[in-house]
Biopython code that builds the backbone (N, CA, C, O; Angstrom):
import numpy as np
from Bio.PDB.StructureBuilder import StructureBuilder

atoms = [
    (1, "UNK", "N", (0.848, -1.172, 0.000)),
    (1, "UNK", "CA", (0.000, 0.000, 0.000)),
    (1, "UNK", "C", (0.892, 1.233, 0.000)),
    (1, "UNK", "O", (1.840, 1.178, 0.783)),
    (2, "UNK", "N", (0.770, 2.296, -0.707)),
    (2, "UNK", "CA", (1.543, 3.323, -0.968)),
    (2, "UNK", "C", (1.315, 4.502, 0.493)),
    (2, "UNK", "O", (0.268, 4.756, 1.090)),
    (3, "UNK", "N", (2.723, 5.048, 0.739)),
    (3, "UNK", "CA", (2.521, 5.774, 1.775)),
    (3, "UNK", "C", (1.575, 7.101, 1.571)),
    (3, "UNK", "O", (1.798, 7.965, 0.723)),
    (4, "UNK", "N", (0.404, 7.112, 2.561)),
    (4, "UNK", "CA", (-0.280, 8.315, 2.960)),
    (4, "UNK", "C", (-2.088, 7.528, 2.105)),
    (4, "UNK", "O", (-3.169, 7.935, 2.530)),
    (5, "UNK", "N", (-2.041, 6.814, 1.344)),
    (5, "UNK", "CA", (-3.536, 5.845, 1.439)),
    (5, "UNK", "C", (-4.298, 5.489, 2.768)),
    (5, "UNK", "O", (-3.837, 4.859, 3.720)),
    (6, "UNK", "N", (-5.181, 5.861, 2.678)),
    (6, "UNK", "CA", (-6.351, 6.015, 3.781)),
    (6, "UNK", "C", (-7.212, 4.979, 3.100)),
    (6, "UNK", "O", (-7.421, 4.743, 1.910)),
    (7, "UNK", "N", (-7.671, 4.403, 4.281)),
    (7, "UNK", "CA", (-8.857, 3.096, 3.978)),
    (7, "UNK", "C", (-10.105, 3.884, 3.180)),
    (7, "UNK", "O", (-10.707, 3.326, 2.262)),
    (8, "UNK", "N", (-10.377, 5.033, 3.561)),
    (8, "UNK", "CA", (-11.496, 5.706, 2.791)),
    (8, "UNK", "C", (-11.044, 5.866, 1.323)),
    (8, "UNK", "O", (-12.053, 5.908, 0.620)),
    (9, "UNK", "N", (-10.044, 5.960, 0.672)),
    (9, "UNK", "CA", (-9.149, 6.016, -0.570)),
    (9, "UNK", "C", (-9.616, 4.877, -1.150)),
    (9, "UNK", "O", (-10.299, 4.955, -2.171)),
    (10, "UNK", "N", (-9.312, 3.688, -0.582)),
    (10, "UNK", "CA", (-9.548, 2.587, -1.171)),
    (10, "UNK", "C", (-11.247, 2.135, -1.614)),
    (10, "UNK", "O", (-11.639, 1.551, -2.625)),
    (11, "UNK", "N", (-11.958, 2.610, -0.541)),
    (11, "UNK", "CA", (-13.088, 2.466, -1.100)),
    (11, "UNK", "C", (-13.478, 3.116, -2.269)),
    (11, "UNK", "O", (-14.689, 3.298, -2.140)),
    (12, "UNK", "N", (-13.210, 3.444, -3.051)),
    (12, "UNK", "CA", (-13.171, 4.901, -4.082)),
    (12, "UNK", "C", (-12.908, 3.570, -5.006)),
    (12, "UNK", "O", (-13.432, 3.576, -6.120)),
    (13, "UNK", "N", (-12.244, 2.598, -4.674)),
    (13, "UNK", "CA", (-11.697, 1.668, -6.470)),
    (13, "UNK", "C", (-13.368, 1.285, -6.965)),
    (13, "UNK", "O", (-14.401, 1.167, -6.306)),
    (14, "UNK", "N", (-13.055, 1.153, -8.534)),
    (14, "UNK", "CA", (-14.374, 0.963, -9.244)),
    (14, "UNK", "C", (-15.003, -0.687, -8.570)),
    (14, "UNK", "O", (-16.139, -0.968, -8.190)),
    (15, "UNK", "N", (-13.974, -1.397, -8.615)),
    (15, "UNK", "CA", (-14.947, -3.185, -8.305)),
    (15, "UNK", "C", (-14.011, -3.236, -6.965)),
    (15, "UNK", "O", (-12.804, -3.017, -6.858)),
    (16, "UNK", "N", (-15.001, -3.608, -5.963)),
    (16, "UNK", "CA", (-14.541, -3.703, -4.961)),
    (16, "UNK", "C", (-15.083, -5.198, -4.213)),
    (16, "UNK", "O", (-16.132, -5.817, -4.394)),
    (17, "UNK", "N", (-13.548, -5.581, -3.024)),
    (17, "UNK", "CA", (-14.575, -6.992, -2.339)),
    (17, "UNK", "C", (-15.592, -6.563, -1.503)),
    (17, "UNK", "O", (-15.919, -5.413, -1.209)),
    (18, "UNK", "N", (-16.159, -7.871, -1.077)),
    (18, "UNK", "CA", (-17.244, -7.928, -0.123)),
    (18, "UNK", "C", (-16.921, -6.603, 1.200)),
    (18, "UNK", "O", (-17.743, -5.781, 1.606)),
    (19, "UNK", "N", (-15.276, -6.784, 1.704)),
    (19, "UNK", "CA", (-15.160, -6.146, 2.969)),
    (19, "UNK", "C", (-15.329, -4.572, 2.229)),
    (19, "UNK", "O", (-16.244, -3.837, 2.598)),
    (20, "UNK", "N", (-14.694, -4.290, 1.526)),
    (20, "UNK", "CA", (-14.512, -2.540, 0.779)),
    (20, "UNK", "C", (-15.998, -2.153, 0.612)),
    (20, "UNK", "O", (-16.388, -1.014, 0.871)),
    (21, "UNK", "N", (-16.810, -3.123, 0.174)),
    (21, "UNK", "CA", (-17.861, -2.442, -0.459)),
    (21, "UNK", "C", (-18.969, -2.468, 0.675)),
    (21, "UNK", "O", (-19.791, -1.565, 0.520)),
    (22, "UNK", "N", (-19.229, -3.395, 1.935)),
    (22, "UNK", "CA", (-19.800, -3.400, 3.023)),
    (22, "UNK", "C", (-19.251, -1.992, 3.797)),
    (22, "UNK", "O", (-20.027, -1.202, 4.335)),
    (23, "UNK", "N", (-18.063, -1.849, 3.765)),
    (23, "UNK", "CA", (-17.451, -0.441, 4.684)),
    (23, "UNK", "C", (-18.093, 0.675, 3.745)),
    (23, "UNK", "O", (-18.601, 1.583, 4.404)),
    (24, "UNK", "N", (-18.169, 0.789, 2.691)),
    (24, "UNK", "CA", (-18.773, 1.818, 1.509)),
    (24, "UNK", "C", (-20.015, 1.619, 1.762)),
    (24, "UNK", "O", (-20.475, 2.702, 2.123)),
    (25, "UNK", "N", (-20.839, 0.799, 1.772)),
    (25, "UNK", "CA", (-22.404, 0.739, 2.083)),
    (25, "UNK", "C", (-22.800, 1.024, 3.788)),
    (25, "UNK", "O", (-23.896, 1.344, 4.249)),
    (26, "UNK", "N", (-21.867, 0.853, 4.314)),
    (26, "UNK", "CA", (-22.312, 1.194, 6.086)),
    (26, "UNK", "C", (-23.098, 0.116, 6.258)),
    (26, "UNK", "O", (-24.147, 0.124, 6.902)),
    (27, "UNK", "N", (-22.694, -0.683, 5.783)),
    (27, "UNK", "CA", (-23.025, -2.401, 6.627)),
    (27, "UNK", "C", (-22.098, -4.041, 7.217)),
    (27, "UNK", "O", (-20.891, -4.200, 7.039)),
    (28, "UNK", "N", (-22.623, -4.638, 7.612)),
    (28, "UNK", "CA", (-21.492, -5.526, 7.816)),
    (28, "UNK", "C", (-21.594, -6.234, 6.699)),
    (28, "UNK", "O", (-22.639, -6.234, 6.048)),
    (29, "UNK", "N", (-20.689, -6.816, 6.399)),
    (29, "UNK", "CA", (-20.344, -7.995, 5.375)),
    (29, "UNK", "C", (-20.888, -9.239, 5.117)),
    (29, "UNK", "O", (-20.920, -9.944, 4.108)),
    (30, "UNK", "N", (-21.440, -9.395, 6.587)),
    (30, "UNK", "CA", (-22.441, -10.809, 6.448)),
    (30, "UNK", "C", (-23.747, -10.140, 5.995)),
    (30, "UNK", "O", (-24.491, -10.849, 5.318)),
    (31, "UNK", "N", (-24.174, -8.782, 6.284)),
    (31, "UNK", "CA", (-25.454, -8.494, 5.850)),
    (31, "UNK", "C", (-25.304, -8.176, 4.297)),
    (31, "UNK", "O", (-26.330, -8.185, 3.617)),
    (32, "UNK", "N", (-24.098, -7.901, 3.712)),
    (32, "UNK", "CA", (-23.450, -7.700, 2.571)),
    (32, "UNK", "C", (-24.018, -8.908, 1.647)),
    (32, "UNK", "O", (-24.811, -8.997, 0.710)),
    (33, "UNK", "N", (-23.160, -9.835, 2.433)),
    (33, "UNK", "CA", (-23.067, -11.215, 1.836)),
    (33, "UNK", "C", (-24.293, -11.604, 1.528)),
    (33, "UNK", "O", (-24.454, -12.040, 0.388)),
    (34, "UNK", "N", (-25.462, -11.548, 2.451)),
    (34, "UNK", "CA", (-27.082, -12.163, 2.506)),
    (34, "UNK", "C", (-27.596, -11.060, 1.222)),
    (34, "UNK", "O", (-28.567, -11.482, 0.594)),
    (35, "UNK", "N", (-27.205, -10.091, 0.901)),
    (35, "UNK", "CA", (-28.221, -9.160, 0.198)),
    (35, "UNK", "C", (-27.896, -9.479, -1.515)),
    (35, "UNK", "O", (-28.750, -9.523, -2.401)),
    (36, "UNK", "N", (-26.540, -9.663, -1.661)),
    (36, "UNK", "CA", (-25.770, -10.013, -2.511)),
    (36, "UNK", "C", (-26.284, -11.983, -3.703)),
    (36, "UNK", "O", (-26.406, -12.394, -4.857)),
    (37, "UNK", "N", (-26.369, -12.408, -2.350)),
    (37, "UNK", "CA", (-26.959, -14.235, -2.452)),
    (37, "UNK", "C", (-28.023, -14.028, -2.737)),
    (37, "UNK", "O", (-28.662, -14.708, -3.540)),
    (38, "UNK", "N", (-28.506, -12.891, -2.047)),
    (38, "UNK", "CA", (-30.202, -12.777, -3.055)),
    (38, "UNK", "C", (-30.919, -11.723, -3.582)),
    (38, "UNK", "O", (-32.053, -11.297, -3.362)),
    (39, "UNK", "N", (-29.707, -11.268, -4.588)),
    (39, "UNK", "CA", (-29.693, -10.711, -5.425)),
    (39, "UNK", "C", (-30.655, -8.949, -5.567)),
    (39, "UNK", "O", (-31.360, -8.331, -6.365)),
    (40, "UNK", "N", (-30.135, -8.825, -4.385)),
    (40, "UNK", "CA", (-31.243, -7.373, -3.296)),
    (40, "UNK", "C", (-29.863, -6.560, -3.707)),
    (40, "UNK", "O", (-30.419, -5.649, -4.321)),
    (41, "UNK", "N", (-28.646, -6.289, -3.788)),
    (41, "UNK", "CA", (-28.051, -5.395, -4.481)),
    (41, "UNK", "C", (-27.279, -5.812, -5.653)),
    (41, "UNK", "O", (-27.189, -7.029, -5.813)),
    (42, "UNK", "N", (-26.622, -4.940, -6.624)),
    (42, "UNK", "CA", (-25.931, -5.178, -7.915)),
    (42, "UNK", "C", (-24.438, -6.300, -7.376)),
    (42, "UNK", "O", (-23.704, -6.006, -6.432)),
    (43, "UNK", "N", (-24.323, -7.224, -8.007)),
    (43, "UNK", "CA", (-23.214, -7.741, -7.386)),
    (43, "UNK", "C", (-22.649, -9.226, -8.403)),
    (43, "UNK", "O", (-23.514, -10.031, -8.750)),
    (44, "UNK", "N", (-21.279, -9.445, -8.775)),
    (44, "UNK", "CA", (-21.042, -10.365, -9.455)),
    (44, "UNK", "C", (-19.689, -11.324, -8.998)),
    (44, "UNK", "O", (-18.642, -10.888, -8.519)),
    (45, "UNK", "N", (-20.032, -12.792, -9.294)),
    (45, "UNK", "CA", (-19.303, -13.526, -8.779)),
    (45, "UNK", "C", (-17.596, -13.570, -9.529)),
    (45, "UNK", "O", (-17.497, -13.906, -10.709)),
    (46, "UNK", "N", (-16.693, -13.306, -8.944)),
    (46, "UNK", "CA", (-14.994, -13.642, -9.818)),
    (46, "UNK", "C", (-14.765, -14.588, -9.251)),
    (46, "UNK", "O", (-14.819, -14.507, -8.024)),
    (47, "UNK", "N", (-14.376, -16.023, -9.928)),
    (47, "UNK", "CA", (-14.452, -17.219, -9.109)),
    (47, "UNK", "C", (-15.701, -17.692, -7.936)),
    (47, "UNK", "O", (-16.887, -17.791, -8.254)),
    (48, "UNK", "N", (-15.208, -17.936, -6.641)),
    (48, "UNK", "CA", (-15.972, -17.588, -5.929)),
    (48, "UNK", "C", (-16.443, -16.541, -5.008)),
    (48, "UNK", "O", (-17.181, -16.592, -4.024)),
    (49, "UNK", "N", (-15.819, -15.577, -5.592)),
    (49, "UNK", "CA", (-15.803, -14.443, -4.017)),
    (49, "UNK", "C", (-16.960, -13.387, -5.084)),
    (49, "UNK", "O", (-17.002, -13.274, -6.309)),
    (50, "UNK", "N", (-17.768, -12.764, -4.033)),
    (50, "UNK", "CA", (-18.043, -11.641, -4.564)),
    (50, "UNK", "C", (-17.431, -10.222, -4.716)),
    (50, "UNK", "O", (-16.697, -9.561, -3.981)),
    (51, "UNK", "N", (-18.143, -9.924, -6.251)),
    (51, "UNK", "CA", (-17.295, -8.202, -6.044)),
    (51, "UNK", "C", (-18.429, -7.096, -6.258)),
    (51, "UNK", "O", (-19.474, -7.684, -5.978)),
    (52, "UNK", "N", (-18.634, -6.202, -6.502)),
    (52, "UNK", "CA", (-19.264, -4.949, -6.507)),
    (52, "UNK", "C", (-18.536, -4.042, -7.474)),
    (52, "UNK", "O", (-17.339, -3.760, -7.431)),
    (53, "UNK", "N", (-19.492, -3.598, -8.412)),
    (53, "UNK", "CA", (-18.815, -2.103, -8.725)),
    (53, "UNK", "C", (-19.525, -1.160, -8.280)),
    (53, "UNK", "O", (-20.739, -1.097, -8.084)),
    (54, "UNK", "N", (-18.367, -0.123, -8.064)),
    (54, "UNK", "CA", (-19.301, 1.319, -7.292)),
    (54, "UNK", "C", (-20.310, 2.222, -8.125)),
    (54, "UNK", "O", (-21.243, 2.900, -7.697)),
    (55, "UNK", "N", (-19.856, 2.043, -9.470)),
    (55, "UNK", "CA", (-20.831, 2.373, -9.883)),
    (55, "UNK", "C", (-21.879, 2.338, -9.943)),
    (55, "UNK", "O", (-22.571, 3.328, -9.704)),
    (56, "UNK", "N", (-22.573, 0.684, -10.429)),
    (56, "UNK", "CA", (-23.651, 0.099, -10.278)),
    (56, "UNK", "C", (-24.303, 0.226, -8.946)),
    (56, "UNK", "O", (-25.469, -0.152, -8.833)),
    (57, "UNK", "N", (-23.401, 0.924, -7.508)),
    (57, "UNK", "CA", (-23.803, 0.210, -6.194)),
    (57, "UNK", "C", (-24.172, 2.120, -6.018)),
    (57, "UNK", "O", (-24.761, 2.429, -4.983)),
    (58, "UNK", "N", (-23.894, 3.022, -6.794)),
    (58, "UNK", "CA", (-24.005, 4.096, -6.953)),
    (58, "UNK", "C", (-25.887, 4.635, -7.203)),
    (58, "UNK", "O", (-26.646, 5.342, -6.539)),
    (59, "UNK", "N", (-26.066, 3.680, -8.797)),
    (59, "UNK", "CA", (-26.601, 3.894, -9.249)),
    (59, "UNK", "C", (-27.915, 3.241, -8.371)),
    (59, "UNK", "O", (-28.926, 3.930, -8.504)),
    (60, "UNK", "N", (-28.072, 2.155, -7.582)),
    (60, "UNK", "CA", (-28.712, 1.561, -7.082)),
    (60, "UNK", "C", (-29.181, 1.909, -5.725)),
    (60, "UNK", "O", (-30.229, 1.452, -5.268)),
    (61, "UNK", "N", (-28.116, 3.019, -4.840)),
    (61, "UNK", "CA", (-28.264, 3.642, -3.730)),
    (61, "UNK", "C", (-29.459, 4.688, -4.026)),
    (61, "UNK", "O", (-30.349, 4.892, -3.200)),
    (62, "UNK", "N", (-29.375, 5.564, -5.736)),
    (62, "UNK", "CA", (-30.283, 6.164, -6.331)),
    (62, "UNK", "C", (-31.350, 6.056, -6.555)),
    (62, "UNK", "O", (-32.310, 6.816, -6.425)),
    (63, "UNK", "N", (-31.221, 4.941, -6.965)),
    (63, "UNK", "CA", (-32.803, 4.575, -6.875)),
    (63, "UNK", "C", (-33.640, 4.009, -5.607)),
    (63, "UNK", "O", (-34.869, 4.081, -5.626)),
    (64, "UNK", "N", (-32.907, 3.408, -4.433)),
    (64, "UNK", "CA", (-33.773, 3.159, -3.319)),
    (64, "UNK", "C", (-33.996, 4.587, -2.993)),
    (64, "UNK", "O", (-35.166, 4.825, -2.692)),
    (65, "UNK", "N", (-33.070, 5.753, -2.968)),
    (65, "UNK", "CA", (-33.607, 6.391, -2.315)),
    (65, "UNK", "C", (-34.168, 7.941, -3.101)),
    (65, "UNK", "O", (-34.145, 9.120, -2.747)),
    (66, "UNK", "N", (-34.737, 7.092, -4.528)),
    (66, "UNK", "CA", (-35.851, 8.425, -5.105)),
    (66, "UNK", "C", (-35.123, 9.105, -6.501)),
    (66, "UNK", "O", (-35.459, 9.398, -7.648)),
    (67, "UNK", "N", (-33.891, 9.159, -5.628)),
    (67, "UNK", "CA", (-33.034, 9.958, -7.143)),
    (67, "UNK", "C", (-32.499, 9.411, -8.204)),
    (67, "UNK", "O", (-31.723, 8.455, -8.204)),
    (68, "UNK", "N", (-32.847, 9.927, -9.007)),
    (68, "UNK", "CA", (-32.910, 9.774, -10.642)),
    (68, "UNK", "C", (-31.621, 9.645, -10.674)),
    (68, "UNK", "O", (-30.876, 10.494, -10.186)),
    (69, "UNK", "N", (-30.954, 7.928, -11.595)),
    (69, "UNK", "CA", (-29.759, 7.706, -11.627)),
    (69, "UNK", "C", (-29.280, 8.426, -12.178)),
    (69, "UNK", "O", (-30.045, 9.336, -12.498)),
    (70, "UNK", "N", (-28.211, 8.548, -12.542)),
    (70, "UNK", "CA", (-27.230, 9.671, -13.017)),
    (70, "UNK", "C", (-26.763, 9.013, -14.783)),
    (70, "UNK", "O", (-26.173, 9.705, -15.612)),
    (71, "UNK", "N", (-27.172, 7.675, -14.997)),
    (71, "UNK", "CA", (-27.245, 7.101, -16.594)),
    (71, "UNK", "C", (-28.400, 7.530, -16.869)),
    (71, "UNK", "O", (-28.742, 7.223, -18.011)),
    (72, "UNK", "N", (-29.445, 8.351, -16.063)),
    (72, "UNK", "CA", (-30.903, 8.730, -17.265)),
    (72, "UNK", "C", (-30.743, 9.471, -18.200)),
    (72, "UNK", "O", (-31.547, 9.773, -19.082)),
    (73, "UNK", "N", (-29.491, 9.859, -18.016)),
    (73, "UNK", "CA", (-29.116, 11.353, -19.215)),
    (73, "UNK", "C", (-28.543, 10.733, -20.586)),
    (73, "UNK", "O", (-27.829, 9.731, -20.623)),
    (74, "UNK", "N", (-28.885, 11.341, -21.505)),
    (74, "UNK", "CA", (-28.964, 10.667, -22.832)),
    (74, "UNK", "C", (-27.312, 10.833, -23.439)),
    (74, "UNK", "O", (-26.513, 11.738, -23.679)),
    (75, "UNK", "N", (-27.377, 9.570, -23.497)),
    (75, "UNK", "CA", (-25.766, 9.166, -23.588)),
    (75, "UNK", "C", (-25.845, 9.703, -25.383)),
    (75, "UNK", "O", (-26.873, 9.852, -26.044)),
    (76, "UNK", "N", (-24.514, 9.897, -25.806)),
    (76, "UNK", "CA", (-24.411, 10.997, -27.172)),
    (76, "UNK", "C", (-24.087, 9.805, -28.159)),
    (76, "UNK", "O", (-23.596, 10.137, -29.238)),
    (77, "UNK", "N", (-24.300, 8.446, -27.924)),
    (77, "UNK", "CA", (-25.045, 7.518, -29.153)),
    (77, "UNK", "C", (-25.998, 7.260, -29.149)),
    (77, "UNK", "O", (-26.240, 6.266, -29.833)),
    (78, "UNK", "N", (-27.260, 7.941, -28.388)),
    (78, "UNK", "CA", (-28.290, 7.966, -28.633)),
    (78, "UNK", "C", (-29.514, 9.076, -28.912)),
    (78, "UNK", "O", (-30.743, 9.116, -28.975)),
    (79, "UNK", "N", (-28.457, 9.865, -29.022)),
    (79, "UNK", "CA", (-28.506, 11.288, -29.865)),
    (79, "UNK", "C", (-28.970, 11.391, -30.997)),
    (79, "UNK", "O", (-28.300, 10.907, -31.910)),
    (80, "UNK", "N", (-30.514, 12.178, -31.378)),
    (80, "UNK", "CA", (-30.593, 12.118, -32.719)),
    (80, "UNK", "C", (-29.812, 13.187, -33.807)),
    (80, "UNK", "O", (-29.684, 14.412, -33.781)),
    (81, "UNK", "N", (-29.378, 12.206, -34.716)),
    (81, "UNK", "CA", (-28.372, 12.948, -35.661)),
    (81, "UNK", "C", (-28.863, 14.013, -36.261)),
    (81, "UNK", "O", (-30.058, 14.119, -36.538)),
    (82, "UNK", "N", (-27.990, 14.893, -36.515)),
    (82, "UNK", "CA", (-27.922, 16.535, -36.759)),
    (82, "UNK", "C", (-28.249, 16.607, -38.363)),
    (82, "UNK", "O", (-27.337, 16.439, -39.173)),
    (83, "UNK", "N", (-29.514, 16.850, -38.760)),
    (83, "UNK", "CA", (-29.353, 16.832, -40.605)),
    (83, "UNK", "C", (-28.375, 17.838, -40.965)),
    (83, "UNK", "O", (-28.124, 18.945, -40.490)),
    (84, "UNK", "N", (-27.787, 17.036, -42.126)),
    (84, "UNK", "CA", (-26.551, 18.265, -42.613)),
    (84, "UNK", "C", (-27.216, 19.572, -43.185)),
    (84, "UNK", "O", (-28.287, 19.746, -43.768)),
    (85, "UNK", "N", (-26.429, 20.239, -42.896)),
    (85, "UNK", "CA", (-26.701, 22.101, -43.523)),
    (85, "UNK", "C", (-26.574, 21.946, -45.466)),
    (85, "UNK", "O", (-25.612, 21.284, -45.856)),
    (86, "UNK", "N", (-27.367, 22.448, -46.382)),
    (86, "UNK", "CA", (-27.406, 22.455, -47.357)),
    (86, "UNK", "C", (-26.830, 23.035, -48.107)),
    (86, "UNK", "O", (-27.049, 22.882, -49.308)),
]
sb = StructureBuilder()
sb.init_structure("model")
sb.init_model(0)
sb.init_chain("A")
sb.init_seg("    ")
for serial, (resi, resn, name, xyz) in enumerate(atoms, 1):
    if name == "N":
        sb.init_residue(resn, " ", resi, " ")
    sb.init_atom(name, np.array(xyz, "f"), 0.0, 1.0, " ", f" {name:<3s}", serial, name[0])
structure = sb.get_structure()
């Protein structure tokens, strides 16, 4: 670990384990683990361990709690094309 990294630093990586992403959610890891097994938050298996991306765990905090994810905004390939000038 590089000198002056803070455990809060680390939670910041995009795919994180079970322990990073339970400390990022403000829960324990076994309640992590149970929500994860049944499929109550975004979460995917590497081998056997679970991981999380923050994004997805971003986007999903958004929606339990009302606010409009932050992908509702119209991504610029789905943009309707500009007719050319004549």
């Amino acid at each position: 670990m590089a000198a002056g990294t803070t455990q809060g630093q680390l939670a910041l990586r995009e795919v994180m384990d079970i322990r990073q992403a339970a400390d990022y959610l403000g829960i324990s890891g076994d309640t992590l683990y149970r929500y994860a097994s049944e499929g109550f938050v975004p979460a995917f298996k590497l081998g056997n361990r679970w991981r999380f991306r923050k994004s997805l765990l971003d986007n999903w905090m958004d929606v339990k709690s009302g606010v409009a994810p932050k992908s509702a905004a119209v991504e610029p390939a789905k943009k309707k094309p500009v007719a050319s000038a004549r």
